[in-house]
C-alpha positions in Angstrom: -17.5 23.7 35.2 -17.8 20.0 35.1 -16.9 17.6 37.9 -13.6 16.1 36.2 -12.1 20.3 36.2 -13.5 20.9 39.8 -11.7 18.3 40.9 -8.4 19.2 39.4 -8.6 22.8 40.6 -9.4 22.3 44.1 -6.4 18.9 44.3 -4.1 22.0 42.9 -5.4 24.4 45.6 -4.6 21.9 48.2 -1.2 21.0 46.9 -0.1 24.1 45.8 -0.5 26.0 49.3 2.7 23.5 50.4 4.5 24.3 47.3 8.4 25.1 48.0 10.4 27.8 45.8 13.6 25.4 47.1 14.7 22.7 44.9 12.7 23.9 42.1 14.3 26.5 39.1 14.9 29.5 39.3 14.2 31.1 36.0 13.0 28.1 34.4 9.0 27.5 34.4 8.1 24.2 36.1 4.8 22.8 36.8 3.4 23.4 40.3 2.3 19.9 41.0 2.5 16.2 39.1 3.7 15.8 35.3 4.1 17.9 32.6 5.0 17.8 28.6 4.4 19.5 26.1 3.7 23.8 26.0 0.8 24.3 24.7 -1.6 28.0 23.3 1.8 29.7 24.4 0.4 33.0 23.1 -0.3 36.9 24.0 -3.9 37.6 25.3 -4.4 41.0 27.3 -0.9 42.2 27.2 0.5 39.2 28.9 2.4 36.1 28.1 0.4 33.1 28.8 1.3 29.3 28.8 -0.9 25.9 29.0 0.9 22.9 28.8 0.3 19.2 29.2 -0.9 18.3 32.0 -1.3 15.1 34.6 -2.3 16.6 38.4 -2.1 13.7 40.4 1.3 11.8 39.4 4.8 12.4 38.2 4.5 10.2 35.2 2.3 10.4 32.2 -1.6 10.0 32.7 -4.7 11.2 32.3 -4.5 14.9 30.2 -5.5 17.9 31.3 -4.0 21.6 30.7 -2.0 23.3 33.0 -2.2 27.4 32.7 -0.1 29.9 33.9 0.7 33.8 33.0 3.4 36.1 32.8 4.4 40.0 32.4 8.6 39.1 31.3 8.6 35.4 30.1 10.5 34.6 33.7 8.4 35.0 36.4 5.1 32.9 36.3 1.6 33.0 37.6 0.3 29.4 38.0 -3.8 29.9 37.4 -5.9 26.9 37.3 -6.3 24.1 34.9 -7.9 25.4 32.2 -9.2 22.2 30.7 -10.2 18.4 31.8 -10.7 15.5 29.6 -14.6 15.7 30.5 -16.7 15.2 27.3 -17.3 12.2 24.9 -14.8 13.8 22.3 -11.9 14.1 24.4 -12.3 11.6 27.4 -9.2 9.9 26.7 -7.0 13.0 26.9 -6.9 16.8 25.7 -3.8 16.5 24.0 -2.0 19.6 22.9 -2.9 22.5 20.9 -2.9 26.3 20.6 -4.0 29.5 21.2 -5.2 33.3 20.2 -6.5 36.1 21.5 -10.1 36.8 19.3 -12.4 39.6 19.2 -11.4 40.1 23.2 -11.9 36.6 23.9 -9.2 33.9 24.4 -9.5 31.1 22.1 -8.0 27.5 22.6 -8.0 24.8 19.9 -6.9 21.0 21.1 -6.6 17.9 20.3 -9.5 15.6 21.9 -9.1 12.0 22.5 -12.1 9.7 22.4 -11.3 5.6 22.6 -14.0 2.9 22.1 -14.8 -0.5 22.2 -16.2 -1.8 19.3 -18.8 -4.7 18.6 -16.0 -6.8 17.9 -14.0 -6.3 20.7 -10.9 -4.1 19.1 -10.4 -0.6 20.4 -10.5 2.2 18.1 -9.0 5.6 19.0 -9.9 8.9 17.2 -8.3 12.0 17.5 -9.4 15.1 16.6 -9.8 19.1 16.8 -11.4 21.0 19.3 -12.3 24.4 20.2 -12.8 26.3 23.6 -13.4 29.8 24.6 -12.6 32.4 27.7 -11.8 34.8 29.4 -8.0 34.2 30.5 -9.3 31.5 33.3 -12.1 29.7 32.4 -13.2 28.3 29.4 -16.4 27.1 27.6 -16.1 24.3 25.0 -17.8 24.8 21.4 -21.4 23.0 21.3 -20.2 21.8 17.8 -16.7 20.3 18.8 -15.5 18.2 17.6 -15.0 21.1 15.0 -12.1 19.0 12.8 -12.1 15.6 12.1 -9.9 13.0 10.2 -11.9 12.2 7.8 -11.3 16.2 6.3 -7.6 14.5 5.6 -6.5 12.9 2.2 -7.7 9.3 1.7 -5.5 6.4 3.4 -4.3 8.9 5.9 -4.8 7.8 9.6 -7.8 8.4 12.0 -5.6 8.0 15.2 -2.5 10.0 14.7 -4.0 13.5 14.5 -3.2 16.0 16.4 -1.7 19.2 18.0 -3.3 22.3 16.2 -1.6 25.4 15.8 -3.9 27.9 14.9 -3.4 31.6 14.1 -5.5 34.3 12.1 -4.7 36.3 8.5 -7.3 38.7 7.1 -10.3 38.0 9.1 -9.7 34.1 8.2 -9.1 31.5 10.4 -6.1 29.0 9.4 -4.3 25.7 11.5 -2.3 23.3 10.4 -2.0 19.9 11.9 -0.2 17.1 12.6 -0.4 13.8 10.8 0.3 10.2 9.2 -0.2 10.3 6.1 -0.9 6.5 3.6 2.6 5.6 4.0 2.9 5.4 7.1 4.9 8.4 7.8 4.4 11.9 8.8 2.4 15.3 7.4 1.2 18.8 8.0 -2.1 19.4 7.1 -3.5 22.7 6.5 -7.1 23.6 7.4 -9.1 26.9 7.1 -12.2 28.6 7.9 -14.3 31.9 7.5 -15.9 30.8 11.0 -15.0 28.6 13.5 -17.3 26.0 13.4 -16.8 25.8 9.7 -13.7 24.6 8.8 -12.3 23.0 5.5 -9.0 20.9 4.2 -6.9 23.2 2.3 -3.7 21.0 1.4 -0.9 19.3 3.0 2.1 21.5 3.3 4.7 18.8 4.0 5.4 15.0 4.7 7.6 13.1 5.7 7.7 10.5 2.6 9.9 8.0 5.3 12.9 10.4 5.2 12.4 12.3 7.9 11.3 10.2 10.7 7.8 9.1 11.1 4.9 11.2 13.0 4.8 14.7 12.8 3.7 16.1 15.7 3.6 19.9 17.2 4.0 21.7 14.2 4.2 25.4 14.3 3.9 27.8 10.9 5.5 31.1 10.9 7.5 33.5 8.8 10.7 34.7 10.1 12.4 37.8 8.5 12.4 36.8 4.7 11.5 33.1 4.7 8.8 30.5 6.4 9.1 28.6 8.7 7.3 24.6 9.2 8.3 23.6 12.4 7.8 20.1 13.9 8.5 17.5 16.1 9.2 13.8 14.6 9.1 10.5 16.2 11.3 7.4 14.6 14.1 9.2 13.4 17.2 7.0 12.2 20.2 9.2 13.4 21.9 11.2 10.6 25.8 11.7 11.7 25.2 14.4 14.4 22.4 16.8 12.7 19.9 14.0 14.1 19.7 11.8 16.5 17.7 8.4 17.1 14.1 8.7 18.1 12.1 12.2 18.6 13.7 15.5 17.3 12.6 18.5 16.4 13.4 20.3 13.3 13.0 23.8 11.5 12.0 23.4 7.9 13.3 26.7 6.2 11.5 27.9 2.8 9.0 30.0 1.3 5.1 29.9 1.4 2.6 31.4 -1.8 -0.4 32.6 0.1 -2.7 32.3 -2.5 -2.3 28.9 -3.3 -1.8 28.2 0.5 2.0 26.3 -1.2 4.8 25.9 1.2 8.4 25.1 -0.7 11.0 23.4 1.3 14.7 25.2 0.9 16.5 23.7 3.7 16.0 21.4 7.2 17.9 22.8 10.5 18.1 20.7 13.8 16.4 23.0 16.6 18.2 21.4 19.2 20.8 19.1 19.9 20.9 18.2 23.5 19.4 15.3 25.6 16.0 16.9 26.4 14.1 19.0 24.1 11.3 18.4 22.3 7.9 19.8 21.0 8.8 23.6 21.3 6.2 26.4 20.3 6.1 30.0 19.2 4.7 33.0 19.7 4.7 36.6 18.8 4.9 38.9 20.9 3.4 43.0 20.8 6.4 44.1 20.2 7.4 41.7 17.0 9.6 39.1 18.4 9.1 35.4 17.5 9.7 33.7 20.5 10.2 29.9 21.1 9.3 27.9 24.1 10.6 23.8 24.2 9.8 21.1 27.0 12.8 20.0 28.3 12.4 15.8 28.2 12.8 13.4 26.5 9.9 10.3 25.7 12.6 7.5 24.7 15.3 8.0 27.4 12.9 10.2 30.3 14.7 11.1 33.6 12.5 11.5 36.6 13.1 13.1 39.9 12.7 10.9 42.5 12.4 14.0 45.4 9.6 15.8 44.2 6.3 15.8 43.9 6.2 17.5 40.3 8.0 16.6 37.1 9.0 18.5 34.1 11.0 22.1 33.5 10.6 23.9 29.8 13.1 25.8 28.1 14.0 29.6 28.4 12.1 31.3 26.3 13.7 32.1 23.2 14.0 34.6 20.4 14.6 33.5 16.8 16.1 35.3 13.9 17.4 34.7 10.7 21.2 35.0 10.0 23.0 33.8 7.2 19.9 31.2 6.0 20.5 29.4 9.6 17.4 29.9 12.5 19.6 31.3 15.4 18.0 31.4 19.0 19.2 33.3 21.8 17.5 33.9 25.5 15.1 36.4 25.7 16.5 40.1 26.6 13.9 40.0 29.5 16.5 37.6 31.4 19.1 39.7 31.9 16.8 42.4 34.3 17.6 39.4 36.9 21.2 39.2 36.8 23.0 39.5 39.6 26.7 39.7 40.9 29.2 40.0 38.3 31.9 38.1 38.5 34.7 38.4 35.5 37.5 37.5 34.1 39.8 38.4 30.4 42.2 36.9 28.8 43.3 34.0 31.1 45.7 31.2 30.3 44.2 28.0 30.2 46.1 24.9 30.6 45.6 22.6 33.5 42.2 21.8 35.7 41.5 25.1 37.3 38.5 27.0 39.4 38.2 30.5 39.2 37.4 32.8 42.5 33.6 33.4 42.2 33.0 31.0 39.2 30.6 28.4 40.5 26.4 27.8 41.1 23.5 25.9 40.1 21.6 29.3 39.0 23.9 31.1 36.8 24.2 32.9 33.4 27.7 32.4 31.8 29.0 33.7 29.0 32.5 32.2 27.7 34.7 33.3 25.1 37.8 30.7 23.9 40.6 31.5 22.2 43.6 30.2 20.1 44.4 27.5 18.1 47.1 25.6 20.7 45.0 23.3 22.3 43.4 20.3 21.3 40.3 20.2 24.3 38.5 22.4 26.7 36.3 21.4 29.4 34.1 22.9 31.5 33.0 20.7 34.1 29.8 21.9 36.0 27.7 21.1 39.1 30.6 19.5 40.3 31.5 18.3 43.9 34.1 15.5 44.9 32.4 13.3 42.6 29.8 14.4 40.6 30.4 16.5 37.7 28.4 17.2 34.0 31.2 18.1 31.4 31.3 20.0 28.0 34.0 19.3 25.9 35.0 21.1 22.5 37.1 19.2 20.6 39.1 22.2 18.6 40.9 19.3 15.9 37.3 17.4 15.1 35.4 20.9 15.8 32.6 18.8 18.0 31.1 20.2 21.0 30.0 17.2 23.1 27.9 17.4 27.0 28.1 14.6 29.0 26.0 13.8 32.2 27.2 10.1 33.2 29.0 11.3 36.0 26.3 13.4 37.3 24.7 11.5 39.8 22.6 9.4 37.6 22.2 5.6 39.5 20.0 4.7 35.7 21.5 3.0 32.7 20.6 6.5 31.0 21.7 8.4 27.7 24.5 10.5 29.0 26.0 12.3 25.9 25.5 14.1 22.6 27.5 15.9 20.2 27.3 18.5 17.8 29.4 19.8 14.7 30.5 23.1 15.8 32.9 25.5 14.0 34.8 28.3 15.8 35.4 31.7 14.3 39.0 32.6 13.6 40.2 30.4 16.2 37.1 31.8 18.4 34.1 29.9 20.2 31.7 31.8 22.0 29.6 29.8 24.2 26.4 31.2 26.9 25.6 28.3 29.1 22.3 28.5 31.3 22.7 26.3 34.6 19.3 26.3 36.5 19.4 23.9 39.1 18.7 20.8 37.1 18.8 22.1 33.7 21.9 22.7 31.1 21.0 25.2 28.1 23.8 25.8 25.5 24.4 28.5 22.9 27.3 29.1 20.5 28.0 31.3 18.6 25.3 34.1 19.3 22.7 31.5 19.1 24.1 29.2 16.0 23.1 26.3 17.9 21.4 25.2 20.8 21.9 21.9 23.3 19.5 21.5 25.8 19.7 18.8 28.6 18.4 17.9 32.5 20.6 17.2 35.5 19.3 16.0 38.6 22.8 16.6 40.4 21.9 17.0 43.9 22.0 20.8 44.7 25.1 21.7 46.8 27.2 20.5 43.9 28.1 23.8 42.5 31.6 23.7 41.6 33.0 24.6 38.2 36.1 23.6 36.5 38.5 24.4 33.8 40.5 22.4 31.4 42.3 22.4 28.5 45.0 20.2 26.7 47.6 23.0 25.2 47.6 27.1 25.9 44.1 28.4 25.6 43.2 31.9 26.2 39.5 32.6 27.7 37.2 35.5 29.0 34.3 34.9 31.0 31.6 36.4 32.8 29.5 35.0 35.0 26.1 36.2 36.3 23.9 34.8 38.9 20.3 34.8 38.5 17.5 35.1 41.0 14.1 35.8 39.8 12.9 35.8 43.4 14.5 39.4 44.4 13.7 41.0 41.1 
């Protein structure tokens, strides 16, 4: 183990041992100390779910990149292990940036991104990115004698040498394949797909999809996977000019629907979906799990308009797990099923009036499952206004006439000159919305329609605001059930 790892284990030892279940999620994985982005090698090895993910120790803002570890039986409940990899050789000295991972002939395999940055004669700095493998056992890791194992120069000519990175790797037929993200000549973003019969000898098979300056610039993060009948590109872009509501300005992330020809390693783009439209999502991952379920993990941040707690000493939540399916050519994403072994306390109502603000007996929290069913074709708003006290609140507001759903947090506590709201295009079905909202003590997850869409944002609220309140301009009818959710007693 080298120096640069020892170090970052034994500062988590130290700071871990003080570590607080209060003020952290409940059913949301955080990091136990310092920052965190990106998931990383989320992936099944030994019948259990495991998750890396970018990792700073020693500070709640961006710095030097390690990977964070941790493991789990249900997707919920977490076992932090220890850092499973330090920037601490030549290659990747400036960062192990993210990547993915598999389990491989009973070993567990990791493939990164390693930075290397150096001064040159002249004086200019020249950065390289570039693939990298390590291998284990589930908690520590070895890294290949012949890393870096992918370089740049593999990629089509003009392409660039810096933006690189983020392999996800998986295996087909005793052959090794990862695609990668890209710049391509132009200036804007690509996949590229690489293969190999062994794993120190890999090879450029094609680029599967670019950017050509429509959609954004980098590609980062992407994942490649069918799903039911169709495949699926997934990325994350950076620069994106904002299209009506679909996208928004800066990083998004975005499901490219279509069909792949194996043999010619061709992927055909049919259709582009949004993944999410909230405040904070970005970079999400899958896996599949034993049982056959493709299941999608996001970080919960954003790089252009970040929001950092100020009373903790870590800093970063990811998304609930998710499962994807196909329905009616649209990716739909709902919660995993594993959830709902930790709800708790029942509290329900059917077929209430809605007209003026109301709270309902038992219909409040910061850790809660709620499902909400609207009705009618009366009213012209509802609002649901959450982690509310005598001043603070965070509001969703459908708009019935314009059919936008819209969450805004500028009420919420903030004291920065923050982002506060987003909006969606979201249609009702014979006069009904169904809507499951996830509140996990500074995070808001939203799903309509049975998982149609997906809005994803932080709070950082302070925690004894857990009122909830009703609105609605002209006769609505709504059923609701709310659950809490503790993932301590289960």
């Amino acid at each position: 183990m080298s120096k640069i790892l020892e170090e970052a284990r034994a500062y988590e030892r130290a700071e871990n041992a003080g570590i607080s279940e209060e003020g952290r999620p409940i059913f949301h994985f955080s990091n136990p100390v310092g920052w965190m982005n990106d998931p990383n090698g989320f992936s099944e090895y030994r019948g259990e779910h495991h998750l890396f993910f970018q990792y700073h120790p020693y500070a709640t803002r961006w710095g030097s990149v390690h990977w964070g570890h941790a493991k789990s039986k249900d997707f919920i409940k977490w076992e932090y292990l220890p850092a499973a990899l330090a920037p601490d050789r030549s290659y990747d000295s400036s960062g192990v940036f993210s990547g993915s991972a598999l389990e491989d002939e009973g070993q567990q395999l990791l493939i990164y991104t390693g930075v290397e940055e150096r001064v040159l004669e002249n004086g200019e700095k020249s950065i390289r990115q570039h693939q990298c493998i390590a291998l284990g056992d589930g908690l520590d890791y070895k890294k290949h004698e012949r890393n870096p194992v992918v370089s740049a120069a593999m990629l089509p000519k003009g392409s660039s040498m810096e933006d690189f990175r983020d392999p996800k790797i998986w295996k087909e037929d005793g052959k090794y394949y990862m695609v990668v993200g890209s710049r391509s000549a132009d200036g804007s973003g690509q996949i590229a797909l690489f293969c190999a019969d062994s794993l120190d000898n890999w090879s450029f098979a094609g680029i599967l999809d670019q950017s050509k300056n429509q959609i954004g610039k980098m590609w980062e993060c992407p994942d490649f996977f069918s799903l039911d009948e169709k495949q699926v590109l997934m990325i994350s872009f950076q620069e994106m000019e904002a299209e009506e509501l679909e996208f928004h300005n800066g990083n998004n992330a975005a499901f490219l629907i279509g069909s792949y020809e194996k043999e010619g390693m061709r992927f055909t783009r049919e259709k582009l979906q949004n993944v999410d439209y909230g405040l904070d999502f970005y970079a999400p991952q899958t896996m599949l799990t034993e049982d056959g379920r493709r299941i999608m993990i996001g970080w919960m941040q954003s790089w252009d308009n970040p929001m950092y707690p100020d009373t903790q000493s870590w800093s970063g939540i990811m998304s609930i797990p998710r499962e994807l399916s196909l329905r009616d050519g649209r990716i739909c994403q709902w919660p995993v099923h594993e959830l709902e072994a930790y709800r708790r306390n029942l509290i329900s109502y059917t077929g209430l009036c809605m007209e003026k603000e109301r709270k309902l007996d038992g219909i409040r929290g910061r850790n809660i499952d709620l499902e909400l069913v609207l009705r009618g074709k009366e009213y012209k708003n509802f609002k649901i206004k959450l982690a509310a006290d005598e001043r603070r609140y965070t509001e969703i507001i459908y708009d019935r006439e314009a059919e936008i759903l819209s969450f805004d947090r500028t009420y919420s506590g903030l004291r920065r000159d923050l982002l506060c709201t987003r909006s969606m295009r979201v249609k009702s079905k014979e006069d009904v919305l169904r809507l499951r909202i996830l509140v996990d003590s500074y995070s808001v997850e939203i799903f309509v329609n049975n998982g149609e869409q997906a809005m994803s944002s932080l709070i950082y609220t302070p925690l004894d605001a857990s009122e909830i309140r009703f609105s609605s301009s002209g006769r609505a009818l709504m059923d609701i059930r709310k659950y809490e959710i503790n993932s301590l007693l289960a």
